[in-house]
C-alpha positions as a Markdown table, in Angstrom:
| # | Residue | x | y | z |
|---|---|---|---|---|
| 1 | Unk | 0.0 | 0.0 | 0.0 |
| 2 | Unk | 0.8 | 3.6 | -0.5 |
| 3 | Unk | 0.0 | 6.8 | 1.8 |
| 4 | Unk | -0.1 | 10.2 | 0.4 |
| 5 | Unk | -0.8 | 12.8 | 2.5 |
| 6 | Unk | -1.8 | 16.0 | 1.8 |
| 7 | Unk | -3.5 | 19.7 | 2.7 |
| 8 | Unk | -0.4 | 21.4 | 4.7 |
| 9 | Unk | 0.5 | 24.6 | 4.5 |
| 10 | Unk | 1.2 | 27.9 | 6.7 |
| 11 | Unk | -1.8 | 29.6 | 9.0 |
| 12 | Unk | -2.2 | 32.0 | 11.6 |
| 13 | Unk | -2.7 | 30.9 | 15.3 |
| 14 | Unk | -6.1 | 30.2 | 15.9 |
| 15 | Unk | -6.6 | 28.9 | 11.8 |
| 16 | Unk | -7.5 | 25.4 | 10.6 |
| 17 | Unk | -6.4 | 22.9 | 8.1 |
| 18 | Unk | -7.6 | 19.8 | 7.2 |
| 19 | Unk | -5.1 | 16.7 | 6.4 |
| 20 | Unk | -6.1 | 13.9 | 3.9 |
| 21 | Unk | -4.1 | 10.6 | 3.6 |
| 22 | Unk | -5.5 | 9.0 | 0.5 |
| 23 | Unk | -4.1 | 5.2 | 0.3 |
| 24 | Unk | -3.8 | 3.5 | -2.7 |
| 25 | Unk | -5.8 | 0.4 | -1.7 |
| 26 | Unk | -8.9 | 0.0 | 0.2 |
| 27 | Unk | -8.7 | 1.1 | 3.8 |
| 28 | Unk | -10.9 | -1.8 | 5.1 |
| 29 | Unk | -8.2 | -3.7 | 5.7 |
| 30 | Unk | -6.0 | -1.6 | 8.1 |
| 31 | Unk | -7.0 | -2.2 | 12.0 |
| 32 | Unk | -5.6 | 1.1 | 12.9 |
| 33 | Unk | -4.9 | 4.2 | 11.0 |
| 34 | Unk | -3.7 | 7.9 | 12.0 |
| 35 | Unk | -1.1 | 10.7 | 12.1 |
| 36 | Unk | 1.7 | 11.1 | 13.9 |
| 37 | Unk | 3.9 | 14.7 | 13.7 |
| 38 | Unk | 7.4 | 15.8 | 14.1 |
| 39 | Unk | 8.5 | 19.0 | 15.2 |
| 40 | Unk | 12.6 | 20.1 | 14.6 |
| 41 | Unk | 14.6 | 18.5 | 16.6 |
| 42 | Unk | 11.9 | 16.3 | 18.7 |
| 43 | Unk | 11.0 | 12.6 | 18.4 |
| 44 | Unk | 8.0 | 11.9 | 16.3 |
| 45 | Unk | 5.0 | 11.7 | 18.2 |
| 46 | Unk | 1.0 | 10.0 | 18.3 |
| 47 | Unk | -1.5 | 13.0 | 17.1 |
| 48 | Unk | -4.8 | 10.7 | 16.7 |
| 49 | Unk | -5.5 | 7.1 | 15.5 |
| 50 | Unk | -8.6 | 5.2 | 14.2 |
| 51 | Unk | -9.5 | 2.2 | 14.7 |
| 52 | Unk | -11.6 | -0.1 | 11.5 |
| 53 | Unk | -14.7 | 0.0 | 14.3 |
| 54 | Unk | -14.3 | 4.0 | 14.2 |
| 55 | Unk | -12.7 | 4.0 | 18.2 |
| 56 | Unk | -10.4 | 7.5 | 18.4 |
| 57 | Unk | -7.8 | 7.8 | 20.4 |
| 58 | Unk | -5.8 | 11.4 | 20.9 |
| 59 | Unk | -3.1 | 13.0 | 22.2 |
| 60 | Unk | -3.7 | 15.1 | 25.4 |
| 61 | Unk | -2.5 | 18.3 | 23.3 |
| 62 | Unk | -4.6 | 18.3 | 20.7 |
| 63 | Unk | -7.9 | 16.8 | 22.5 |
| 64 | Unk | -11.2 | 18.8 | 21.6 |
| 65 | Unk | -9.2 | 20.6 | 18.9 |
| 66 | Unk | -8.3 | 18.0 | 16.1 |
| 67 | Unk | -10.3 | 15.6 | 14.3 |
| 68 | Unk | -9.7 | 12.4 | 12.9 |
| 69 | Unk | -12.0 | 10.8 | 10.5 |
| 70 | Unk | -12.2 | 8.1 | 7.9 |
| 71 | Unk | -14.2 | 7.8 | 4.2 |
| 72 | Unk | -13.9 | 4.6 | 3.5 |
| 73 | Unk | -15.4 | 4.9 | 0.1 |
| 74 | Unk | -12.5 | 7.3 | -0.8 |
| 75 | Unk | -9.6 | 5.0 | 1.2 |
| 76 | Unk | -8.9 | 8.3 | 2.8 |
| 77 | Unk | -8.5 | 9.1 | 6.0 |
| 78 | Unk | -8.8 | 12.8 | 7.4 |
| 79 | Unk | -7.2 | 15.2 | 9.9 |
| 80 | Unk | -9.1 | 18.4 | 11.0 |
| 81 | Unk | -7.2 | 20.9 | 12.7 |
| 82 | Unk | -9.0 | 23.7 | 14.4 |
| 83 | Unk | -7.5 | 26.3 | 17.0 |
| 84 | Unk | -4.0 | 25.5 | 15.9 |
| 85 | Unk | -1.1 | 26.7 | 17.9 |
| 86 | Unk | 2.0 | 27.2 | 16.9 |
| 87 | Unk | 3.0 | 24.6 | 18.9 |
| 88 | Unk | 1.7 | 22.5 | 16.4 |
| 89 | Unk | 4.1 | 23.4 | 13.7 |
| 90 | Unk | 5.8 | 19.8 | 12.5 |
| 91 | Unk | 5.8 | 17.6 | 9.8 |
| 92 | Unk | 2.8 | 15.1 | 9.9 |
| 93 | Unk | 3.0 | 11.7 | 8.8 |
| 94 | Unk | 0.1 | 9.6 | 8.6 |
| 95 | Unk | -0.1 | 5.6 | 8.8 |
| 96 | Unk | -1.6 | 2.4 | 8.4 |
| 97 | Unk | -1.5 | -0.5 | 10.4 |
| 98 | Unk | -2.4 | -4.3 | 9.0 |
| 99 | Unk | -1.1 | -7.3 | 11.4 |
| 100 | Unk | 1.8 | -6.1 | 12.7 |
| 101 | Unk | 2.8 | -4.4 | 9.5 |
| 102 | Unk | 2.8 | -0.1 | 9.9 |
| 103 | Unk | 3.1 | 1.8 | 6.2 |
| 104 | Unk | 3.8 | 5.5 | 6.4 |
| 105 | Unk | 2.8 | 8.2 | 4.1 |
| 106 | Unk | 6.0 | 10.8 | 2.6 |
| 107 | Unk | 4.7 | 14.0 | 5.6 |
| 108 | Unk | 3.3 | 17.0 | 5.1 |
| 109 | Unk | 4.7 | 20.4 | 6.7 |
| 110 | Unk | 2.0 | 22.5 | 9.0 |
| 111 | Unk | 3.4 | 25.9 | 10.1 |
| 112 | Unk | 1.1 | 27.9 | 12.2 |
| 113 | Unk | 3.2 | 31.1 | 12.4 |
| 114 | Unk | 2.0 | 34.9 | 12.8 |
């Protein structure tokens, strides 16, 4: 399978963006999908994941801000990013889990900057 994520970009605090990871092969198959970021210089980090029976699981920072979503019919899966911070500047991957098999999608850069 391939991941290719999309929709970064720059915004002001307080903005919103909304990621897509469009895979290139139906998403039914993947237990657990979801985006992980990483910021200069830190490790990468959990953002949000989906389970295939639509259970969400977040990371205390971005709780009641982002949203993560899945369209089966388009293999895509979704990030919605309200409020943003610029805390939240990194490069966000997004992946997909199948057995014990994880495939990651090529990042995309979100800079929330002033």
């Amino acid at each position: 399978v391939q991941l290719q994520a999309s929709g970064g970009g720059l915004v002001q605090p307080g903005g919103s963006l909304r990621l897509s990871c469009a895979a290139s092969e139906s998403i039914f198959s993947f237990y657990l999908m979801g985006w992980y970021r990483q910021a200069p210089g830190k490790q990468r980090d959990k953002v949000a994941t989906m389970t295939s029976g639509g259970s969400t699981n977040y990371a205390a920072s971005v709780k009641d801000r982002f949203t993560i979503s899945r369209d089966n019919a388009k293999n895509t899966v979704y990030l919605q990013m309200n409020s943003l911070k610029p805390e939240d500047t990194a490069v966000y991957y997004c992946f997909a889990r199948k057995l014990a098999l994880d495939t990651w999608g090529q990042g995309t850069l979100v800079t929330v900057s002033s």
